[in-house]
Every structure is written in structure tokens, then in C-alpha cells.
C-alpha positions as CSV (number, residue, x, y, z in Angstrom):
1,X,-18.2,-18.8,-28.0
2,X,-17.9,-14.7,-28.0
3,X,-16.4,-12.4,-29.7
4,X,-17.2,-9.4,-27.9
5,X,-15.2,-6.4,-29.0
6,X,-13.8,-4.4,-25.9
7,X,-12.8,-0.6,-26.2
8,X,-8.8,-2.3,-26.9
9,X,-8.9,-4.2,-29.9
10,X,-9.5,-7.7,-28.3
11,X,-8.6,-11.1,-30.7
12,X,-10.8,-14.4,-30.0
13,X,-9.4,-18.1,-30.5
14,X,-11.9,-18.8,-32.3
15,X,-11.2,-22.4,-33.2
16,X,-7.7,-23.2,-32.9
17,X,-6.1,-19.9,-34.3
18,X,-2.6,-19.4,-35.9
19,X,-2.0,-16.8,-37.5
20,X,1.9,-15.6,-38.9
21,X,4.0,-13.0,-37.1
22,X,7.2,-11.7,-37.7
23,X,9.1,-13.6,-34.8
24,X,12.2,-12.9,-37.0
25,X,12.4,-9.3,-36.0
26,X,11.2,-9.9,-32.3
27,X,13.4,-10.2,-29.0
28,X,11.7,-12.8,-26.3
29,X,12.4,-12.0,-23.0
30,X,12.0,-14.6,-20.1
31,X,12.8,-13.9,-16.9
32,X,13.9,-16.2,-14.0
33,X,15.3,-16.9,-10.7
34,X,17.3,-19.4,-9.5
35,X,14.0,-21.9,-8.7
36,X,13.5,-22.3,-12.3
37,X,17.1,-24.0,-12.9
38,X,16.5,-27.5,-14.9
39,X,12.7,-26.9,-14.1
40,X,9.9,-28.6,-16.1
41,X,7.9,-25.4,-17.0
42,X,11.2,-23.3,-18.0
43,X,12.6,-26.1,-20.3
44,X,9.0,-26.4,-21.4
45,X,9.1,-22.6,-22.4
46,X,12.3,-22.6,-23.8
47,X,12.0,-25.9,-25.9
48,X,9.2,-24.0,-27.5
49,X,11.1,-21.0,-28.5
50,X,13.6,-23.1,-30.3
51,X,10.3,-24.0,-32.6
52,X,9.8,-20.2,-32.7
53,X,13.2,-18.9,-34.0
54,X,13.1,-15.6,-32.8
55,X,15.6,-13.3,-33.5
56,X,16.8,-12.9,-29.7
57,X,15.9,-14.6,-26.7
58,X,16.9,-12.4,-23.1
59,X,17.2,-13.9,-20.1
60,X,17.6,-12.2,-17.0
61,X,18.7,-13.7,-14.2
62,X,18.7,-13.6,-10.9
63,X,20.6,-16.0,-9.0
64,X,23.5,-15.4,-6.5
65,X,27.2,-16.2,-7.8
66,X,27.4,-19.6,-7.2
67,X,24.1,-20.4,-9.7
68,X,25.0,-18.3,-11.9
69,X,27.4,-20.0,-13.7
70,X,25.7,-23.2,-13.8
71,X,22.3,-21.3,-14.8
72,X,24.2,-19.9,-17.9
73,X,25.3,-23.0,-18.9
74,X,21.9,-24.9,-18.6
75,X,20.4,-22.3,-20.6
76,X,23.4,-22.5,-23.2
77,X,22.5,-26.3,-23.8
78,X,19.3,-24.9,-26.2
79,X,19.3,-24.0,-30.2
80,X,18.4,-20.1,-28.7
81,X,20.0,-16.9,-30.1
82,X,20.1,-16.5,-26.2
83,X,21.7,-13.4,-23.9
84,X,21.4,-13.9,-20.5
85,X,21.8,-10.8,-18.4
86,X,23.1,-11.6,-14.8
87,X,20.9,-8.9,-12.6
88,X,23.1,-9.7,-9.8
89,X,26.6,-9.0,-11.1
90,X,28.8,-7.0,-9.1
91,X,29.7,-5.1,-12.6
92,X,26.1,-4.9,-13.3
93,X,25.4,-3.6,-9.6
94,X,28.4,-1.3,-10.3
95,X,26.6,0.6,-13.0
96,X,23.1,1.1,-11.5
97,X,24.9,2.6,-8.4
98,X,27.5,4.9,-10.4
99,X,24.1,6.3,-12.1
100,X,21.6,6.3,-9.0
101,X,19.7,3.4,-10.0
102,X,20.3,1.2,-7.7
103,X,17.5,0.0,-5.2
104,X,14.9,-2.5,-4.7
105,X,15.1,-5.8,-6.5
106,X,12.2,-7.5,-7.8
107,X,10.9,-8.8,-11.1
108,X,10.4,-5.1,-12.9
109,X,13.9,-4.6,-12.4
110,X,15.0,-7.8,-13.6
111,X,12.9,-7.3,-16.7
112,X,13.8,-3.7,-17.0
113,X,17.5,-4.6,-17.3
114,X,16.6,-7.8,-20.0
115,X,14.6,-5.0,-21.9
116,X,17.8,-2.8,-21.9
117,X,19.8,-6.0,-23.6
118,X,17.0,-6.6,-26.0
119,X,17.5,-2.9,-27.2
120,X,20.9,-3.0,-28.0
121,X,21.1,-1.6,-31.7
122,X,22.2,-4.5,-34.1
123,X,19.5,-3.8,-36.1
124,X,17.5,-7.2,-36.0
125,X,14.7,-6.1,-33.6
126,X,12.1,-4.5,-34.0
127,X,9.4,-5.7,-31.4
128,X,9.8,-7.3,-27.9
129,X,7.8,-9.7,-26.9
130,X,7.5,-10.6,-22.6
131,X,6.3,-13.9,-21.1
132,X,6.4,-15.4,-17.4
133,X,9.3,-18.8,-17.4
134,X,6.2,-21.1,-15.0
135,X,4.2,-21.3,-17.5
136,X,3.1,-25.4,-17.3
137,X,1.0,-24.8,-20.6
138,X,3.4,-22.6,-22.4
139,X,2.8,-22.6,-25.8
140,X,5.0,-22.0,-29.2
141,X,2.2,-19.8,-30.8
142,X,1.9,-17.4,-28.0
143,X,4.8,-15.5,-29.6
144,X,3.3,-14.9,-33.1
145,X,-0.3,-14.4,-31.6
146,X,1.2,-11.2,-29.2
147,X,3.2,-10.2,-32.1
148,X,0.4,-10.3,-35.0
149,X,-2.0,-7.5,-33.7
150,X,1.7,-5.2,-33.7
151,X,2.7,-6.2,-37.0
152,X,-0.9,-4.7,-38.0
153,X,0.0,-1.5,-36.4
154,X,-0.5,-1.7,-33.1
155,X,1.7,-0.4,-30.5
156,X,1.1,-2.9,-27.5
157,X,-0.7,-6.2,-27.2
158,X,-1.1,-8.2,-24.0
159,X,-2.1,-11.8,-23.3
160,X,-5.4,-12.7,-21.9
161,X,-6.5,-16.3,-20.7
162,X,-8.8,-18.0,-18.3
163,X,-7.2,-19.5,-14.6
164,X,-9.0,-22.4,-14.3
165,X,-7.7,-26.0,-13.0
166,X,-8.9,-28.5,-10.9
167,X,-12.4,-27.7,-11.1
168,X,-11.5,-24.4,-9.5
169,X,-11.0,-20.4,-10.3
170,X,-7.7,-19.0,-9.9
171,X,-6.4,-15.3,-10.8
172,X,-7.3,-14.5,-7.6
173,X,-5.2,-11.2,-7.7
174,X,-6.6,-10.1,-10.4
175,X,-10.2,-11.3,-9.7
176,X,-10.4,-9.8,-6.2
177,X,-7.9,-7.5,-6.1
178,X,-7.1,-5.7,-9.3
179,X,-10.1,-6.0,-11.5
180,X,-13.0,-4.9,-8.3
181,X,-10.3,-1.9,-6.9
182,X,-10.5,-0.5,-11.0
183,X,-14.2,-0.7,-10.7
184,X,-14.7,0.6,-7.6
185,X,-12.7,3.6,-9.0
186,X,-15.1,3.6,-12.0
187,X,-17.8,4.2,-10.2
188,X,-16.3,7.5,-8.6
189,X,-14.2,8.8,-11.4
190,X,-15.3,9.3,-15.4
191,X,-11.6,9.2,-16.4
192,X,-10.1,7.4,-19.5
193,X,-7.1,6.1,-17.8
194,X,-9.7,3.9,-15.4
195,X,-11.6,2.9,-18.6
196,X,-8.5,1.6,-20.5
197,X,-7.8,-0.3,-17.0
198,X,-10.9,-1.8,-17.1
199,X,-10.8,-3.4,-21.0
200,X,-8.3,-5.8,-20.2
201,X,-9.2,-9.5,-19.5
202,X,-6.3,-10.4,-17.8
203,X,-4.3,-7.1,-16.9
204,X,-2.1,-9.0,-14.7
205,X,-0.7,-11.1,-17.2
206,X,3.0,-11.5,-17.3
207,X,2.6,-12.0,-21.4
208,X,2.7,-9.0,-23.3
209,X,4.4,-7.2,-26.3
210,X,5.3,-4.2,-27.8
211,X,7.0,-2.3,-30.8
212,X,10.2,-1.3,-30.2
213,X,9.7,2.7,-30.0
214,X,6.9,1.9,-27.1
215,X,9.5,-0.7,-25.3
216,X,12.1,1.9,-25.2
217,X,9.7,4.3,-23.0
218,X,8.2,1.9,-20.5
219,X,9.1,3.1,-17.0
220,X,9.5,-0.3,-15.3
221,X,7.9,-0.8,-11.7
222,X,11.0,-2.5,-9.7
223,X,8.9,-5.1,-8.2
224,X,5.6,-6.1,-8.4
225,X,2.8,-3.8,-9.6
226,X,5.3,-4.5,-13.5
227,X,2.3,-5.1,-15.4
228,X,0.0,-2.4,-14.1
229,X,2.7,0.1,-14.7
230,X,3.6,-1.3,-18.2
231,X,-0.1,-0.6,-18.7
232,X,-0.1,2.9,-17.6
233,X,2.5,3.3,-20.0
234,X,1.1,1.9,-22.5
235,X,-2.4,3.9,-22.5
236,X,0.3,6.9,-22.2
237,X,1.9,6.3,-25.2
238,X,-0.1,3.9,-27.4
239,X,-3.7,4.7,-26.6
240,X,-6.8,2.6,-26.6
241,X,-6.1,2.8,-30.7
242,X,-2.6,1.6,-30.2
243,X,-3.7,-1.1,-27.6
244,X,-5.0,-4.7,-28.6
245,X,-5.3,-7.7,-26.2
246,X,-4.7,-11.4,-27.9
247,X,-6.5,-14.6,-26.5
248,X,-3.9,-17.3,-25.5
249,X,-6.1,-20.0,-24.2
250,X,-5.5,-22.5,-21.7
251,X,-3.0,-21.2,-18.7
252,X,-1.8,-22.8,-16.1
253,X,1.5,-21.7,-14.1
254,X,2.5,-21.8,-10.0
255,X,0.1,-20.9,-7.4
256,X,1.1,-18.0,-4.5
257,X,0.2,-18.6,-1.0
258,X,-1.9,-15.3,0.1
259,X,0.9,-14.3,3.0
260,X,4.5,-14.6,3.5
261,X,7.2,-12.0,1.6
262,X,6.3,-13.3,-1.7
263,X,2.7,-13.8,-1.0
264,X,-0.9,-12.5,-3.3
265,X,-1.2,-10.5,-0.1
266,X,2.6,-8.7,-0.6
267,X,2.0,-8.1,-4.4
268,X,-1.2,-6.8,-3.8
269,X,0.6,-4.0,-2.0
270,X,2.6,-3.5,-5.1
271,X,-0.1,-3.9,-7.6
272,X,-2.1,-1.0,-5.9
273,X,0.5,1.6,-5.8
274,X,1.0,1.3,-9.8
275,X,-2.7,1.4,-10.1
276,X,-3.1,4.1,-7.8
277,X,0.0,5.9,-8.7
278,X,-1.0,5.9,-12.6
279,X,-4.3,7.2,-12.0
280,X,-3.2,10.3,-10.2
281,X,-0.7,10.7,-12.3
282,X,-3.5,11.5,-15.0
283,X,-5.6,13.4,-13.2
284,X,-7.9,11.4,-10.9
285,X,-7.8,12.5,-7.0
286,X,-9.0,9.1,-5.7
287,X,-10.6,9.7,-1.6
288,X,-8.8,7.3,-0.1
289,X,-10.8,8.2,3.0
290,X,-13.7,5.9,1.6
291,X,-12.4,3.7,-1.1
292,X,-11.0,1.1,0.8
293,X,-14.9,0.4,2.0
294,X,-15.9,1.0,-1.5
295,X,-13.0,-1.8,-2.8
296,X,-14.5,-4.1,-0.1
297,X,-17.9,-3.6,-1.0
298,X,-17.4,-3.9,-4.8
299,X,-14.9,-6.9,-4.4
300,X,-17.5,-8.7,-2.2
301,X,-20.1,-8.5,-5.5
302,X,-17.7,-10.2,-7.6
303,X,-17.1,-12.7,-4.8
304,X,-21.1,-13.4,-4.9
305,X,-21.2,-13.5,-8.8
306,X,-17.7,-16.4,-8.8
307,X,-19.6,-18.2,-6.5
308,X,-22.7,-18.3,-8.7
309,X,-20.6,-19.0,-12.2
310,X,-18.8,-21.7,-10.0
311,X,-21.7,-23.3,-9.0
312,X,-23.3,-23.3,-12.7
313,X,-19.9,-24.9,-13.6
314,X,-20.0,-27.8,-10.6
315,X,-17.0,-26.2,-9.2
316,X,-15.7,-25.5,-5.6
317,X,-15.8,-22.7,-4.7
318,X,-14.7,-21.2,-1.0
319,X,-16.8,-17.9,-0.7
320,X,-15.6,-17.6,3.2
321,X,-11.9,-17.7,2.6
322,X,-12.4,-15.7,-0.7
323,X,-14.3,-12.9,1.9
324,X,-11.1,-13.2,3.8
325,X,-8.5,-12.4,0.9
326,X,-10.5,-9.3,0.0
327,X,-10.3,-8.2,3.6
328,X,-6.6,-8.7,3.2
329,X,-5.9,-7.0,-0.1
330,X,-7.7,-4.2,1.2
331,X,-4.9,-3.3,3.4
332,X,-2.9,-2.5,0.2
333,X,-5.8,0.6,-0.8
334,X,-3.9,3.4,0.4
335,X,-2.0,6.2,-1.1
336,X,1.1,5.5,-3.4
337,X,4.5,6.5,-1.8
338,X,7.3,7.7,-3.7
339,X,7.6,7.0,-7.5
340,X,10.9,4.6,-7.3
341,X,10.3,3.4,-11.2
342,X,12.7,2.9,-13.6
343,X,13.5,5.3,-16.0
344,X,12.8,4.6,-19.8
345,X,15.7,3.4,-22.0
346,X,14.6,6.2,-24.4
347,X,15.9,8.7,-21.5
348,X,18.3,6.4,-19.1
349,X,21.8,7.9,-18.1
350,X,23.0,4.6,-18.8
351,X,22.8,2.9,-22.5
352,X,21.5,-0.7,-22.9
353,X,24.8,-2.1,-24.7
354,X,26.5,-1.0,-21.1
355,X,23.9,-3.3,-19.5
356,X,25.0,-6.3,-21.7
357,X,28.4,-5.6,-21.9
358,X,29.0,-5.1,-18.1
359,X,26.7,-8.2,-17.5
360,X,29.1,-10.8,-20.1
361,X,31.9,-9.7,-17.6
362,X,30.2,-10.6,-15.0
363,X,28.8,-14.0,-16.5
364,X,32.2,-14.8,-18.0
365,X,34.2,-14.1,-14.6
366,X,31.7,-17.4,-12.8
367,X,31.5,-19.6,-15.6
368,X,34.8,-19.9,-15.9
């Protein structure tokens, strides 16, 4: 057992942990799509946030019309203080068009417009707090442990947990994607932006949190690449002072096949623009002429030290088609296109109490 200090403020289990948060003053968002209707993990999740009591619990949905109203009303049947925000409302769709905000859908939308609902000034909110819905091992105290590092006065905290089931490492975005690319950059580039990258366990995680000032200025990546650019944000406006990350133990949640639309292979694509875009964005001029064979090259050393961990553990571990998904992901090393993010609340031609209001019309108009 560690408890290795990184350059974020970084908080160990170290033997079954609890510590009190105010949940009271927090807004939980969850989002999901239309596969997590009735669902094991999502009833799992929200079962454990009517333990929690938070002060608001977000969902936003995406579903067509003919879920939707069924959705709302499976969601309705818990003890939640619950607003569910229809992303796919023609009212909803209405606004974001009016306003030039429309354009690609994805998860970082989704969430962006959920954050918008949890901002809504009544008063009773003061942090937000974001986790993933297919989470099999969700637990109740993951809210209070990403809440207690802000309630000390940090701005941000994010979740952190090892991917391992069946004898086997998983995280393989993050372990041979992510985590190798940041390095590889490292070694090129003495830049803070790459150093704050590179203290985070996890920095895919969907589970993160953050006061409500810092919430209110996250520019939201409309798809994947969501957590990166929360991070860039983050380092933006909190700092490495600012910034803790909180251990959440045991994680288990749905696998991705490597291709297809919603593949590792497709988010990696998404994943590497945030990175890529942030860094440039403070400073760093990355030569893209050589880094992809630098990525491959680093990513292939972490490949060889899995395989050795793996081995000291007794687990499986498939080096050759690991080889193959770093050959993959380094198709998605290339220059970042055109910044499409979404702007922060704190600055958004549209208000979030527009957001909710348009999205109850829209909910109200199928349920009924």
C-alpha cells in the first residue's frame, strides 16, 4: 500500500475510507442513452444516490421521442430530487440552433446541457459532481469522496481507480493511448500544461467534480475527448493547487470493441484532438511530423512493462494485439481541426434555466 503524493493533491483509500462531504449542496449529474433504460448498472447507480441525498440529481438524456417518455418515467419511480434534461427535444434543439450551437452530438454535449440544468440559480448548489451511468461497481461513497477534497478548498477533483477484471488489464485507452501520447510529449516539451496531464491516474475517468464557479467555465468537448478537455480547463482555471485526484477503488463498467463508430479506435480520434488542441492552446508547438513515431515508440514501452506487471500478477496478457491497438490509435496523432467546443455557461448566449425550461416542454409534450 502507497501513498505517493503526485504534483495534484492525490487521496489514498487507505483502508476502507469515508470521509463526510457536503452532498447537501451538490448537483449529481448522470448521463445516459437509451441502452441504459431499466439496466442493472444504471438502477445500481441510481439506487445508490437515493442513500446519498444529494441536493439535485441531472439526467440528461438521449433517447429518440418514442423512449423518452418511458425513460422519464423509469427514472421518476426513485426517491431522487431528479431533472432529466431531454438532449433531443425539438424545443431543446430549437434553442441551440436559434443561438449557433447546434452541431455534433455526443456525450460532452449531453453533459454540457445537464451541467447548464444543474446551474440553474435556486440557491442549493454549490458543487457538481459527474459520474459515468455503467458503472457495475458503483458505489454510494464516491459522491462524498469527489466532493471532500472541494469542500477543503479545492477547485476540481477527479476519480482515479484501477481496470482490472478477469485476471486481465483494461483502461486500454488510457494505458495505450492517452497516458504514452502525454509522455511522449514530455519528453519533447518542458511545459506545465503536459505536466498537470501527466499527474492524473486515471485522466480518462468519467468521475469527476468541481465547485460551482469552475463548473460554470468548462468549455465542454461535444463528443469524446470530454474528460481531456474538462482537464485542460481545469489546469486553466484551478491549477495544480486547485486540482486534487480522489482514489475510488474497485471499477468495473462496459467494455468498447477497438473499431466500429463507437469504438477505443473512434474515441481515440477524439481524445487526441482535446489533448492536442489544449496543449497548443498554451503554448506547445508539438512536430507532428515525428510524434506519431515517437507515440508508437513510447506506447510500445508501456506495452513491454503491462506485459511484465501482468506476468508478475499471473495474468493474460496479449502483447501482439495490444502492439496492434497502438498501431491503431496512432492514426488519431495528428493535428487538431477546428475548435467546435462548447462555450462556458459563465459566457453562453443562452442561460441554463432556458435549457431546463425548454427541455420540461419537451419532456411533458411525450409523457403525456
Amino acid at each position: 500500500m502507497e501513498y505517493v503524493q503526485e504534483r495534484v493533491t492525490t487521496l489514498h483509500d487507505l483502508g476502507d475510507a469515508a470521509p463526510t462531504a457536503p452532498v447537501d449542496r451538490a448537483a449529481v449529474v448522470v448521463p445516459m442513452t437509451e441502452r441504459e433504460y431499466a439496466g442493472l448498472a444504471a438502477d445500481r447507480v441510481l439506487s445508490s444516490l437515493e442513500r446519498v441525498a444529494p441536493a439535485r440529481v441531472v439526467v440528461p438524456l438521449r433517447a429518440p421521442a418514442e423512449r423518452a417518455g418511458a425513460f422519464a418515467d423509469w427514472l421518476a419511480e426513485y426517491d431522487l430530487p431528479l431533472t432529466v434534461v431531454w438532449c433531443d427535444g425539438p424545443r431543446v434543439d430549437a434553442l441551440l440552433d436559434e443561438h449557433d450551437l447546434d452541431g455534433t452530438r455526443g456525450k460532452g454535449r449531453d453533459v454540457w446541457l445537464a451541467l447548464g440544468a444543474a446551474l440553474v440559480d435556486d440557491g442549493d448548489v454549490e458543487f457538481v459532481v459527474f459520474h459515468d451511468a455503467d458503472t457495475k461497481t458503483y458505489d454510494a461513497s464516491y459522491v462524498h469522496r469527489l466532493l471532500f477534497p472541494l469542500a477543503r478548498g479545492h477547485s476540481f477533483s477527479k476519480g482515479y481507480y484501477a481496470r482490472v477484471e478477469d485476471r486481465r488489464l483494461y483502461g486500454r485507452l488510457f494505458r495505450l493511448f492517452y497516458a504514452p501520447l502525454v509522455r511522449a510529449l514530455d519528453e519533447e516539451h518542458d511545459a506545465a500544461v503536459i505536466d498537470y496531464f501527466d499527474s492524473f491516474r486515471y485522466a480518462l475517468a468519467g468521475e469527476f467534480a468541481a465547485t460551482r464557479d469552475l463548473a460554470a467555465r468548462l468549455r465542454m468537448q461535444r463528443s469524446w475527448g470530454l474528460e481531456v478537455g474538462t482537464l485542460g480547463d481545469a489546469f486553466a482555471h484551478a491549477g495544480f493547487e486547485g486540482s486534487a485526484q480522489v482514489d475510488l477503488g474497485a471499477y468495473e463498467h462496459d467494455h468498447r470493441a477497438v473499431s466500429g463508430p463507437t469504438g477505443l479506435s473512434d474515441m481515440s480520434r477524439g481524445v487526441g484532438r482535446a489533448l492536442l488542441s489544449t496543449v497548443e492552446e498554451h503554448g506547445v508547438t508539438p512536430d507532428y511530423g515525428g510524434l506519431p513515431d515517437r507515440y508508437r515508440e513510447t506506447a510500445n514501452r508501456f506495452v513491454r512493462a503491462y506485459a511484465t506487471d501482468a506476468a508478475f500478477n499471473g495474468f493474460d496478457y496479449p502483447t501482439e494485439e495490444e502492439r496492434s491497438q497502438v498501431d491503431r490509435y496512432a492514426e488519431a496523432v495528428v493535428p487538431p481541426t477546428e475548435d467546435d467546443r462548447l462555450p462556458a455557461w459563465s459566457d453562453a448566449p443562452i442561460t441554463p434555466r432556458d435549457v431546463r425550461e425548454r427541455s420540461r416542454e419537451d419532456l411533458r409534450e411525450v409523457r403525456e
